[in-house]
LODRENVO-65613 format. One record per residue (C-alpha): x, y, z; residue number from 1. Coordinates in steps of 0.5 Angstrom, whole numbers, plus 2048, in hexadecimal, padded with zeros to 3 digits. Layout:
BEGIN
X, Y, Z, NUM
...
This chain:
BEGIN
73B, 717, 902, 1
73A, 718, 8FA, 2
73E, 71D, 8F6, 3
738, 721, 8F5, 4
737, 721, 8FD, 5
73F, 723, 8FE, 6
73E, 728, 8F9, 7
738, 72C, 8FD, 8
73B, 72B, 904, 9
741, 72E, 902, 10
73D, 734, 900, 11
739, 734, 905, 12
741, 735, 90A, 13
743, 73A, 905, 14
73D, 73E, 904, 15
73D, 73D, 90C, 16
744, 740, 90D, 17
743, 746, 909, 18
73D, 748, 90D, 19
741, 748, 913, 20
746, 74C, 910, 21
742, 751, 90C, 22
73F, 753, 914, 23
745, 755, 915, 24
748, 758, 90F, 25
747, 760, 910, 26
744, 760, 908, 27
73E, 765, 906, 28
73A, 766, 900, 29
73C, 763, 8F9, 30
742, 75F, 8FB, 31
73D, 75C, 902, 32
738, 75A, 8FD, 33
73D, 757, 8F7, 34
740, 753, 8FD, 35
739, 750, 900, 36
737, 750, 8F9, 37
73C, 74A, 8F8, 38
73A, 747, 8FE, 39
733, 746, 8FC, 40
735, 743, 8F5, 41
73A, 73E, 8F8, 42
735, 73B, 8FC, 43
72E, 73D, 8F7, 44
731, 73D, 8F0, 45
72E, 736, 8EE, 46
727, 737, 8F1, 47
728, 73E, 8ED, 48
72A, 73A, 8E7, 49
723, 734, 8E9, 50
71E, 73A, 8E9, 51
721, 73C, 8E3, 52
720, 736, 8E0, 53
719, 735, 8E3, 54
716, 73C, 8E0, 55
719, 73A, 8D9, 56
715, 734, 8DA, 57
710, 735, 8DC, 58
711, 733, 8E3, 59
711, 739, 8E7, 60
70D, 738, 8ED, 61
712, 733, 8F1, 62
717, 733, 8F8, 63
71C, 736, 8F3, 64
718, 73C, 8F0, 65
715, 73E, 8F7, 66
71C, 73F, 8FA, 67
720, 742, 8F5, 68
71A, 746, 8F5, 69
71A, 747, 8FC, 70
722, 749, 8FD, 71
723, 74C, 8F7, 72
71D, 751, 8FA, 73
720, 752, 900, 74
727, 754, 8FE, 75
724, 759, 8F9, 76
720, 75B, 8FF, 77
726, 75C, 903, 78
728, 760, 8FD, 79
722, 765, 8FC, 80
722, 767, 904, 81
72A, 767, 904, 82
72A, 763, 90B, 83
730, 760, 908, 84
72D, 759, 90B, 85
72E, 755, 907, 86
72F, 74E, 90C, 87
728, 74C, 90C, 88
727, 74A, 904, 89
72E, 746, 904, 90
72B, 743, 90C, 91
725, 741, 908, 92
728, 73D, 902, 93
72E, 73B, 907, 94
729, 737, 90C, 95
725, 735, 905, 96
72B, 732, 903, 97
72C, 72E, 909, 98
725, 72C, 909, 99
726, 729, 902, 100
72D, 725, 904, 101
72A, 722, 90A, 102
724, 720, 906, 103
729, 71E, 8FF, 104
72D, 71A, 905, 105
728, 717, 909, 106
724, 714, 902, 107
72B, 712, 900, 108
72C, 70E, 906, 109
725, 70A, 906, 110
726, 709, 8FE, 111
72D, 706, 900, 112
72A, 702, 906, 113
724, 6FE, 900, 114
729, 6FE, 8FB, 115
72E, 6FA, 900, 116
727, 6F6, 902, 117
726, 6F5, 8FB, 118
72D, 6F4, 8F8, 119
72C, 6EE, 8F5, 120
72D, 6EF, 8EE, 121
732, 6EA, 8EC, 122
738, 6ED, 8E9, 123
739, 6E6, 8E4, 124
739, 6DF, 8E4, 125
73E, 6DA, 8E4, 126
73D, 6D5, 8DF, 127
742, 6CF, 8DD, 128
746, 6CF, 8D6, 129
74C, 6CA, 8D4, 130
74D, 6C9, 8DB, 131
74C, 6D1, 8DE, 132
748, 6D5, 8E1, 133
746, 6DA, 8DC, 134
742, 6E1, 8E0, 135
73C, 6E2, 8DB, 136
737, 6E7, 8DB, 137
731, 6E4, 8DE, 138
72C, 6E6, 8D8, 139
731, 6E2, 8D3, 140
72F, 6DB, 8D8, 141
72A, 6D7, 8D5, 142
724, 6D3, 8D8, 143
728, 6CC, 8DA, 144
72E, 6CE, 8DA, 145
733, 6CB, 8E0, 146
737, 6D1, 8E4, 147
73B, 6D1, 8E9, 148
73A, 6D5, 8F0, 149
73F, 6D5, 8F5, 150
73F, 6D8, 8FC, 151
73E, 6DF, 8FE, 152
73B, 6E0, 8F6, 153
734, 6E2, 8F5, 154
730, 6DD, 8F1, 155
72D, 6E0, 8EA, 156
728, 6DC, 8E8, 157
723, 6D8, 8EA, 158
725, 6D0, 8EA, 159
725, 6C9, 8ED, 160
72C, 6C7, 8F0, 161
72F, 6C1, 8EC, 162
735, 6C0, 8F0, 163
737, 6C3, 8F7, 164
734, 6C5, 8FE, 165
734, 6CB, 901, 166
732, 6D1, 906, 167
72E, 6D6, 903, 168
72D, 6DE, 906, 169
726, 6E0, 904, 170
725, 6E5, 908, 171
726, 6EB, 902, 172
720, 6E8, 8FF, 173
71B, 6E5, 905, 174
71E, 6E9, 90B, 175
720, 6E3, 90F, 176
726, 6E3, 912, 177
727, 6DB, 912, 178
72A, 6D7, 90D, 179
727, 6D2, 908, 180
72B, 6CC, 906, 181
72A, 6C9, 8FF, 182
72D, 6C2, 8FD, 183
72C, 6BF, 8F6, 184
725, 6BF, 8F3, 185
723, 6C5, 8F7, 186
720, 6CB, 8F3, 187
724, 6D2, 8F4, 188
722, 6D9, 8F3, 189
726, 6DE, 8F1, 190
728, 6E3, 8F4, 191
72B, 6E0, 8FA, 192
732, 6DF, 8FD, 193
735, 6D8, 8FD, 194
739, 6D8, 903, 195
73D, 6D1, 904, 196
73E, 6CC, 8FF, 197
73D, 6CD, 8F7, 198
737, 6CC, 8F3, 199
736, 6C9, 8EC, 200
730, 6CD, 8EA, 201
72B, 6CA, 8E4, 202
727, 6D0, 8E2, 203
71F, 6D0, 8E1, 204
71E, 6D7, 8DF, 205
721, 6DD, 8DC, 206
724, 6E2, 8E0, 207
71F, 6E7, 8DD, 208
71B, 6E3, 8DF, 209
71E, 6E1, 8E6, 210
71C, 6E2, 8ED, 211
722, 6E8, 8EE, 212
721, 6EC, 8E8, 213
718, 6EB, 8EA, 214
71A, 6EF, 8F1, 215
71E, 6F4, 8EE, 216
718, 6F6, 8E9, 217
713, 6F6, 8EE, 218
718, 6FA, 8F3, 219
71A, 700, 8EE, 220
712, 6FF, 8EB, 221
710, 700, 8F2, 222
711, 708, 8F1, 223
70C, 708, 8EB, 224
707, 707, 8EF, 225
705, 70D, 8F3, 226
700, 70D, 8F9, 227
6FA, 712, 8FA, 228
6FE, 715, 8FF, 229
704, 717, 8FA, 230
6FF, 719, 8F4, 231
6FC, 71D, 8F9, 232
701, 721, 8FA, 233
704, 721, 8F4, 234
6FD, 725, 8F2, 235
6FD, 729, 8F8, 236
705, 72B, 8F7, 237
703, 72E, 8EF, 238
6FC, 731, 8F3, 239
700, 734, 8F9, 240
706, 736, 8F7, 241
703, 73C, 8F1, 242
6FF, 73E, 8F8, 243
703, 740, 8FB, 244
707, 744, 8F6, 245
702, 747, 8F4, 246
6FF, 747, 8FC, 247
706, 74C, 8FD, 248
706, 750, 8F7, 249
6FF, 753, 8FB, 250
703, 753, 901, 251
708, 757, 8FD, 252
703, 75C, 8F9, 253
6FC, 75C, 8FD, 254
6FD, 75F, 904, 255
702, 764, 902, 256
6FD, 767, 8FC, 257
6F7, 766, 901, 258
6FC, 76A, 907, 259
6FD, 76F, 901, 260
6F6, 770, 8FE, 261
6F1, 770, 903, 262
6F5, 770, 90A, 263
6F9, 776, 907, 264
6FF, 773, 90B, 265
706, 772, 909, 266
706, 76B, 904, 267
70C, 768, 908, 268
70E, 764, 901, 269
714, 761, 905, 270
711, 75E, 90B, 271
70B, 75B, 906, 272
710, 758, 902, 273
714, 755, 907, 274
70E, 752, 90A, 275
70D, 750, 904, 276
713, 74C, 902, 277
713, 749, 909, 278
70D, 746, 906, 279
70F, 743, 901, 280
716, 73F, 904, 281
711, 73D, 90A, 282
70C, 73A, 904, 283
712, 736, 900, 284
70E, 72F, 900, 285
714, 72A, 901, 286
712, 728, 907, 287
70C, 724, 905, 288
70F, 724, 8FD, 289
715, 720, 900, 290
713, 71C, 906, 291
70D, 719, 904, 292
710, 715, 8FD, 293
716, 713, 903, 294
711, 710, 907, 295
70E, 70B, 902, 296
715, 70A, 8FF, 297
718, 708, 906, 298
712, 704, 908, 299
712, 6FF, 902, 300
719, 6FF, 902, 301
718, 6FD, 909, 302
713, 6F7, 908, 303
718, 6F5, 902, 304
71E, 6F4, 909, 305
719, 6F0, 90C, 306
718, 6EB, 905, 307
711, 6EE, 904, 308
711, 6F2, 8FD, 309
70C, 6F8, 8FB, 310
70B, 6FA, 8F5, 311
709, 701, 8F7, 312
707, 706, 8FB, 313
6FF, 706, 8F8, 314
700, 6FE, 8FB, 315
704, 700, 902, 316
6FE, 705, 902, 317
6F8, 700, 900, 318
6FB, 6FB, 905, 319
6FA, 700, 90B, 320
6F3, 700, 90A, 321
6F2, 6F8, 90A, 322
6EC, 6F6, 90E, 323
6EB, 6EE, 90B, 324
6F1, 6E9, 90A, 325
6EF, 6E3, 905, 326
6F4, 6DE, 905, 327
6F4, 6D8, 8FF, 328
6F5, 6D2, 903, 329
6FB, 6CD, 900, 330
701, 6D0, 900, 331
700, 6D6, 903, 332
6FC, 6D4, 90B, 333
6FF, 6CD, 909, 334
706, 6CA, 907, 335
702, 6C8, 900, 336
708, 6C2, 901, 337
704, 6BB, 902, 338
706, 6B6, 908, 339
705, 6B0, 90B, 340
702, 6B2, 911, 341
700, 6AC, 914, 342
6FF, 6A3, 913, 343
6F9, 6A2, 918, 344
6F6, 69A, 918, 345
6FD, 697, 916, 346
6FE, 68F, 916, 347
705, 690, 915, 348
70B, 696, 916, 349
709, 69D, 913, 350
710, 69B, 90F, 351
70E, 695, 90D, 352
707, 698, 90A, 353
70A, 69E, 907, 354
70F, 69A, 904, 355
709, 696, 900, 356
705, 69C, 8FF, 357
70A, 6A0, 8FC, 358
70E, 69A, 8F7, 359
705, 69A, 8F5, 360
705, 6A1, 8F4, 361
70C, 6A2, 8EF, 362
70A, 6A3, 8E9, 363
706, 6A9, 8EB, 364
707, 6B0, 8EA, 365
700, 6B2, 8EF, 366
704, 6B6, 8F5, 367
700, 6B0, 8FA, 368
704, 6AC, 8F6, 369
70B, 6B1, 8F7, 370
708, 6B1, 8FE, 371
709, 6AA, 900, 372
710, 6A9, 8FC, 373
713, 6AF, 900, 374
710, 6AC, 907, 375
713, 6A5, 904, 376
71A, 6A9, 904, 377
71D, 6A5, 901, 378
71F, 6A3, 8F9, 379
719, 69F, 8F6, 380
71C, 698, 8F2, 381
716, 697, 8ED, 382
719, 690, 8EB, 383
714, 68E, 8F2, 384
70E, 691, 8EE, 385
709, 68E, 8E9, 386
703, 68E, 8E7, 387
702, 695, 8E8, 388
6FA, 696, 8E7, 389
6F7, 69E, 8E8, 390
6F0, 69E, 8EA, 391
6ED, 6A5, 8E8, 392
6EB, 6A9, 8EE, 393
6EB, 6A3, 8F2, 394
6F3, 6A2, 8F3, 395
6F9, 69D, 8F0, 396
6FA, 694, 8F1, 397
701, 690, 8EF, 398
705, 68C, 8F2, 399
70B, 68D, 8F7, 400
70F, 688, 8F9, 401
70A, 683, 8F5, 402
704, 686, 8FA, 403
6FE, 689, 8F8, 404
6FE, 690, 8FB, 405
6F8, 695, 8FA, 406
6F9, 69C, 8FB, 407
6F3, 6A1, 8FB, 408
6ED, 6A3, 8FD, 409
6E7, 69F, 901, 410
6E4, 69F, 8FA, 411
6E9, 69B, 8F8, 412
6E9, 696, 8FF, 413
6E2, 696, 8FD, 414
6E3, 694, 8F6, 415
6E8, 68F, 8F9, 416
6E3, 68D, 8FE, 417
6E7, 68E, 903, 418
6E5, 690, 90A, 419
6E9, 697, 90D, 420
6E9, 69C, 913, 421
6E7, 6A2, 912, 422
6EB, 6A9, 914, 423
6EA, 6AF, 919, 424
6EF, 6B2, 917, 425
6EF, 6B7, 911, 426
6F3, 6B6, 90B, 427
6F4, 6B2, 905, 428
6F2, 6AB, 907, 429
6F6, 6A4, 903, 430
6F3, 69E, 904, 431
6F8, 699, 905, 432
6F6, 691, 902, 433
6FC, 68C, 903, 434
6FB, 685, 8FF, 435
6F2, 687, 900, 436
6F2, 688, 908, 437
6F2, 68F, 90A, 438
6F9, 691, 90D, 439
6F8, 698, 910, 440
6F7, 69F, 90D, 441
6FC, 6A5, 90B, 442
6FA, 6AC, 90D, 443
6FC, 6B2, 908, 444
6FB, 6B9, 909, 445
6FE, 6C1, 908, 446
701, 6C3, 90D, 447
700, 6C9, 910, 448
706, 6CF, 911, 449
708, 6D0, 918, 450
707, 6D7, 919, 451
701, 6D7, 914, 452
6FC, 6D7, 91C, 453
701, 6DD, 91D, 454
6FF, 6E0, 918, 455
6F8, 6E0, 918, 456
6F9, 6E2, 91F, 457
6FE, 6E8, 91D, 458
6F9, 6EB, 917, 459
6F3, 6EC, 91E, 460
6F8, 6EF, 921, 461
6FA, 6F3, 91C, 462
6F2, 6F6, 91B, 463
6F1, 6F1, 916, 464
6E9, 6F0, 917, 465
6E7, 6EA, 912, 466
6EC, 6E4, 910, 467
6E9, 6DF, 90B, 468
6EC, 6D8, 907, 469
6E9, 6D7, 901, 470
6EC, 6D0, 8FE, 471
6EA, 6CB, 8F9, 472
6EA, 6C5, 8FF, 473
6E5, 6C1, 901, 474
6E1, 6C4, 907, 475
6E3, 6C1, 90C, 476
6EA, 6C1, 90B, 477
6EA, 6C8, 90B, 478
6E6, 6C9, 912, 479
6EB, 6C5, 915, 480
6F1, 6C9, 912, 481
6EC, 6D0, 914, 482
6EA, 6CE, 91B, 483
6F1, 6CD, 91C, 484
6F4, 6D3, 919, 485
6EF, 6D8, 91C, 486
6ED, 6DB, 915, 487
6E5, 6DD, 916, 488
6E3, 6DB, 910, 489
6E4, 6D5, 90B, 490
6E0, 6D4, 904, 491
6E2, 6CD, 901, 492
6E3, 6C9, 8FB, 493
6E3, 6CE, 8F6, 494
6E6, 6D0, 8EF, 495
6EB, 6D6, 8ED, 496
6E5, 6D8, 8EA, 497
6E0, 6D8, 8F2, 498
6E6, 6DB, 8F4, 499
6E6, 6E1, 8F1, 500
6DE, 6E2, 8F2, 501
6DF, 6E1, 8F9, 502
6E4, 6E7, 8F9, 503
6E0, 6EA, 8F6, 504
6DA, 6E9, 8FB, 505
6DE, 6EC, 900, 506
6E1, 6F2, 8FC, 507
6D9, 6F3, 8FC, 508
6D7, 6F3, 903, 509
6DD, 6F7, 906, 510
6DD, 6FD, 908, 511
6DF, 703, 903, 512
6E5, 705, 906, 513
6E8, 6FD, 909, 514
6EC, 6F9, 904, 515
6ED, 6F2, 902, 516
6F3, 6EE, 901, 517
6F4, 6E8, 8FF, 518
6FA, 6E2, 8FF, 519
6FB, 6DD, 8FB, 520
701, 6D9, 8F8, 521
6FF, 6D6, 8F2, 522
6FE, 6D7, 8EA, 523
6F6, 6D6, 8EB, 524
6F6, 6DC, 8F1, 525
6F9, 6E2, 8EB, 526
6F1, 6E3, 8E8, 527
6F0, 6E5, 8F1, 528
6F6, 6E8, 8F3, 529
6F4, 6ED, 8ED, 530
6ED, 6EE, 8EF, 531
6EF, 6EF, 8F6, 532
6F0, 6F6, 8F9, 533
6F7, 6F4, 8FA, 534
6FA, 6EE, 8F9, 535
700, 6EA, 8FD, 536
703, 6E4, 8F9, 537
709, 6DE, 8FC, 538
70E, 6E0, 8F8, 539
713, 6DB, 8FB, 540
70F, 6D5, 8F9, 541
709, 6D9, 8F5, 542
708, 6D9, 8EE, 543
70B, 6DD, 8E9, 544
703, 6DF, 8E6, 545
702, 6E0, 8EE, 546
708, 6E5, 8EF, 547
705, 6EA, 8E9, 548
6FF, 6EB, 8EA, 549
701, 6ED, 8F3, 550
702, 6F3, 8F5, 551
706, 6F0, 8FC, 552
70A, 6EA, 8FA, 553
70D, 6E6, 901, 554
714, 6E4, 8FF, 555
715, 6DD, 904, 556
70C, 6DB, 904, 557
70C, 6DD, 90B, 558
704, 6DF, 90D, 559
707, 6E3, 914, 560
70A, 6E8, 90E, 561
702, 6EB, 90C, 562
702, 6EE, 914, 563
708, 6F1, 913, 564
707, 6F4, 90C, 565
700, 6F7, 90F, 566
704, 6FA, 914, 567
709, 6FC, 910, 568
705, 700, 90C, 569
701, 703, 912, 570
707, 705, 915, 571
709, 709, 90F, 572
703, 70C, 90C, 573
703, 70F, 915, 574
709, 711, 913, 575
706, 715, 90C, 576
700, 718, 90F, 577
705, 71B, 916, 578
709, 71D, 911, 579
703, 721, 90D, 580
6FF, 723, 913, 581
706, 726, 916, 582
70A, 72A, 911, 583
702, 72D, 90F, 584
701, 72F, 916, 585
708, 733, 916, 586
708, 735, 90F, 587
701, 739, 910, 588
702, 73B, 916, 589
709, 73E, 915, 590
705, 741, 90E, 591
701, 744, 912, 592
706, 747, 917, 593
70A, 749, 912, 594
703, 74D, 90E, 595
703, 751, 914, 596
70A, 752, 915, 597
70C, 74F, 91C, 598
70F, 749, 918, 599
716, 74C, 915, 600
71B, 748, 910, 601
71E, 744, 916, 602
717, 741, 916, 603
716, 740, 910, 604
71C, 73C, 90F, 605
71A, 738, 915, 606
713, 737, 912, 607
717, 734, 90B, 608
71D, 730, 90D, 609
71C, 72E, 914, 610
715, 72A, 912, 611
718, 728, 90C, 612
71E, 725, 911, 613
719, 722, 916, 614
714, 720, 910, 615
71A, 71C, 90E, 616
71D, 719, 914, 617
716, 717, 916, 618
715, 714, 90F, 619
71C, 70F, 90F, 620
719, 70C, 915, 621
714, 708, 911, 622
71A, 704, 90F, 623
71A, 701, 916, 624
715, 6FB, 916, 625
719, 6F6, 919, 626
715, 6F6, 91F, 627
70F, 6F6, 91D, 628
């Protein structure tokens, strides 16, 4: 509990204890009414001092305003009856106080749990001088600088390990409980802890610039960005709360001067007034002024916890309205990592061919090229090679071991006039010629992310009601991969620029009030990611064009994450529109009662801080999506 909380709570006990003891003091006239008086002011004097400030603004029609309007009324009341009762003004703002506590605490305890998930702002980096560590703030380290991260250290900027080999705890940036081990040679990712061994780091961004600090922003941006449903009640609050005021002032005044005037009976100006301060404690707006922020706010830092970053509540709230998912292919429903996925037709060992075809390729930098060396697996002594001859579109010829090896595609088998057996199998296809006689082919294609079926799967079950791959790959490689997966629609062999006409013709032919989302990875899906309704990047893999220009960035490239983002966001937004619905139906209809009488000030304090309480309590469950 924070100082401030203390304080209020401490007033609360003391302004409680002083109304039970006054109910006993045999105190009249003046000295009852200073006593009370007392009461009130240490438990209402900054809501008296907020009004104040608000009238002198400008701002005179808040929460504020309308009880210190409302027990102020009361106690003068109280005064110009001389009942003496005087509890049920300080009752009012003593329940309003709580009500406000429990509110400040229960925001407090939701904003600490995400800024706990989201504690991953490193606090320095260590970088070696003169034979020490020296802690240096992370802004001064520049790009290709060596730091060093031992365990139970955050690390604070992006990286590849030169030296070392650890476990790493992702779970602040991906959600994922388990741990990632790196060894030399693999990229690193700011923001994670190391937790076993010590890590030499040669940085490759700025911290600026690093995947941490891009978080934090897009977390404490995230506020900026208001929903329909927040605007809406902003709008509604500046237009309901005069209303009511002047809704009250008529309550006050019209009926006794009617009463008075034409029925020639008796104004009864105590009991019209005391309605009409009743009015104004049951119309205080908290309930929806505060519950329907909370709930956004709780739900995208829920989806943080989960690794899926929202950049804003007009996002969290577009996303429950999506009806068409459109996936870009490599790297998002695929691995966008080339292996070796078959050696068919071979006239000696798998080995033994991949040796020849992966010395031929060494002086490529093509990911084919890469795809053979990593199949290989083991180092590459060009000393064995010469002779390396690349044919444009076709493939490469050299000389290993003092044979002749072709490496290619049936282009070059032709060229070669070398007879060769075609594959079923779909992928990237290299040819293989040894000395002129054809020696068997090597398959090599994307792989497919294992939950990527699930996914497709998650997003029907989820309402989602079209799915659609657009890619840049031949026809029938994008078939297979969309046969396989599920995805009810594939357009193929397209440019960046095709993709973002055929976002563009699906925005057209769905409905109104459905949505499209599309995800993609890399820095040619930015221009679609941003003419989507809403746009969902890889953030762990992605590129940084990509991350930009989303609105939901998936930190560990998990496609499952898309259906639990939709869910997520359903979730809250149920949550939004059972908070309004509810304190609308209390709050007009305890107006009403209080109108004609029947509500009194207990009521009214029900109608106020219990549906702000119940508001509150069903707004911090968005943060549970765990489950989902």
């Amino acid at each position: 509990m924070k100082k401030k909380q203390k304080i209020t709570l401490y007033r609360i006990i003391i302004t409680a204890v002083m109304l039970v003891v006054l109910q006993f003091l045999p105190i009249t006239g003046i000295p009852r009414l200073i006593a009370y008086l007392a009461a009130y002011l240490v438990i209402g004097y900054d809501i008296l001092r907020k009004a104040g400030k608000g009238i002198l603004n400008g701002r005179a029609f808040d929460e504020n305003f309308l009880m210190a309007l409302a027990t102020l009324g009361a106690f003068f009341l109280a005064i110009w009856t001389k009942s003496g009762d005087y509890l049920e003004g300080i009752a009012v703002m003593l329940f309003y106080q709580i009500g406000e506590l429990f509110q400040s605490y229960a925001v407090g305890r939701s904003r600490k749990n995400i800024s706990e998930l989201m504690d991953i702002r490193p606090d320095y980096a260590n970088i070696e001088r003169d034979g020490r560590l020296e802690k240096v703030d992370p802004d001064e380290v520049e790009i290709g600088s060596t730091i060093i991260v031992q365990p139970g250290e955050k690390v604070p900027i992006d990286g590849v390990v030169l030296t070392g080999a650890s476990s790493l705890n992702t779970s602040a940036l991906t959600g994922e409980s388990l741990p990632r081990d790196v060894k030399a040679g693999d990229e690193i990712i700011s923001g994670c802890i190391n937790m076993t061994g010590v890590l030499t780091i040669q940085t490759t961004k700025e911290f600026g610039e690093s995947t941490v600090s891009k978080i934090l922003e897009l977390v404490e941006d995230s506020s900026s960005h208001k929903s329909r449903s927040e605007d809406f009640i902003a709008k509604f609050a500046r237009v309901y709360t005069p209303a009511v005021c002047y809704g009250a002032l008529a309550l006050a005044v019209l009926p006794p001067l009617v009463r008075m005037l034409f029925m020639g009976l008796s104004a009864q100006w105590g009991e019209w007034i005391y309605r009409a301060l009743t009015f104004l404690v049951i119309s205080c707006p908290c309930a929806l002024v505060i519950s329907i922020p909370l709930s956004f706010f709780a739900g995208i830092g829920g989806a943080s916890k989960e690794g899926i970053l929202i950049k804003g509540s007009n996002y969290l709230e577009t996303l429950s309205e999506v009806k068409t998912v459109v996936f870009d292919k490599t790297g998002t429903l695929t691995q966008g990592v080339f292996e070796v996925t078959g050696v068919h037709h071979n006239k000696m060992e798998e080995e033994r061919l991949l040796e020849y075809a992966a010395l031929a390729e060494c002086a490529s930098s093509h990911p084919i090229s890469k795809s053979l060396q990593k199949a290989y697996g083991r180092e590459i002594d060009r000393d064995r090679v010469s002779d390396i001859q690349e044919l444009s579109g076709k493939g490469i010829c050299a000389k290993v071991d003092g044979h002749d090896v072709a490496a290619g595609n049936t282009k070059l088998m032709a060229l070669l006039g070398v007879e060769y057996r075609d594959c079923p199998r779909v992928g990237t296809i290299i040819h293989m010629a040894i000395d002129g006689e054809y020696a068997g082919h090597i398959v090599i294609s994307d792989v497919v992310k294992p939950t990527a079926k699930e996914a497709i799967a998650a997003l029907k079950h989820a309402g989602v009601e079209k799915t659609v791959m657009l890619t840049g790959d031949a026809k029938r490689v994008a078939d297979q991969v969309a046969s396989e997966l599920g995805v009810d629609r594939v357009c193929s062999e397209l440019l960046p620029a095709d993709k973002v006409k055929k976002v563009e013709e699906l925005l057209a032919d769905k409905g109104s009030k459905d949505k499209l989302a599309f995800v993609g990875d890399g820095i040619n899906d930015a221009p679609v990611l941003t003419r989507a309704d809403i746009g969902i990047a890889m953030g762990a893999m992605g590129s940084d064009a990509a991350i930009e220009a989303a609105d939901v960035v998936l930190m560990d490239d998990d496609p499952m994450k898309i259906a639990k983002a939709i869910k997520i966001s359903r979730k809250c937004i149920g949550i939004v529109y059972q908070n309004i619905i509810f304190a609308l139906v209390v709050k007009f209809g305890c107006l009403a009662l209080g109108a004609l009488g029947i509500a009194n000030m207990w009521a009214a304090i029900f109608a106020d801080v219990g549906v702000m309480i119940l508001a509150v309590l069903n707004a911090i469950r968005a943060l549970r999506v765990h489950h989902l």
